[in-house]
C-alpha positions in Angstrom: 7.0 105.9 134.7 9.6 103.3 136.1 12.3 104.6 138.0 15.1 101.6 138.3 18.5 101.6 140.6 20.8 99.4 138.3 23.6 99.8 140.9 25.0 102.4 142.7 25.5 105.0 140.9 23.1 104.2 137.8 19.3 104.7 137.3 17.0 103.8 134.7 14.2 106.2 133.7 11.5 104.5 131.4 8.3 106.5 130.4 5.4 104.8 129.2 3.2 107.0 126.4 1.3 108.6 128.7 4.3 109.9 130.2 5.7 111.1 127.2 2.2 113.2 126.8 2.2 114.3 130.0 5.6 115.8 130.0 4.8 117.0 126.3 7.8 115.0 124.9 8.2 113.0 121.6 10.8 110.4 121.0 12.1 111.6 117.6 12.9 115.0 119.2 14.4 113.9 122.6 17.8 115.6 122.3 19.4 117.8 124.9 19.6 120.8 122.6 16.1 120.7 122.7 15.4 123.5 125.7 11.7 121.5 126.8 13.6 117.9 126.2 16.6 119.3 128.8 14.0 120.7 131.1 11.8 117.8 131.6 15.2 115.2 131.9 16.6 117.5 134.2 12.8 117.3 136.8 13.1 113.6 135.7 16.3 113.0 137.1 15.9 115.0 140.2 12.8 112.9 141.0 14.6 109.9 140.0 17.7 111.1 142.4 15.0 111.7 145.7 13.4 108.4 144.9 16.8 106.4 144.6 19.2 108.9 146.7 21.4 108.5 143.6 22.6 111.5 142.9 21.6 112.1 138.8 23.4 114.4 136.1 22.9 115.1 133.1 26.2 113.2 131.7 24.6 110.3 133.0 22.0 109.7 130.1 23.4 107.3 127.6 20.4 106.4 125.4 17.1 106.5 124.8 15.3 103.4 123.6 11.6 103.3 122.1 9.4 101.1 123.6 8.5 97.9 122.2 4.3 98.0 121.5 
């Protein structure tokens, strides 16, 4: 997992595979009306907020991007 401060008030979360196995998460179902999807981005972002001080909601998440193999 990367956890990036873009500037102050913006993060960027990226999750490698592994990630997305340990948190049990596929790309093709990462929507927030998915219960376990809005779950796992909500412990994302709260680590991401203690690690950054940035404090991380929901309405922040613009995209998500797969990664490029």
């Amino acid at each position: 997992m990367t956890i990036e401060q873009i500037d102050s008030n913006r993060i960027l979360i990226a999750l490698c595979d592994d990630d997305m196995k340990s948190f049990s998460l596929e790309f093709e179902s990462m929507t927030l009306s998915n219960p376990h999807v809005k779950e796992m981005i909500q412990r994302l972002l709260k680590f991401a907020s203690n690690e950054t001080g940035i404090s991380a909601k929901e309405r922040y998440i613009k995209s998500k991007i797969p990664a490029q193999q």
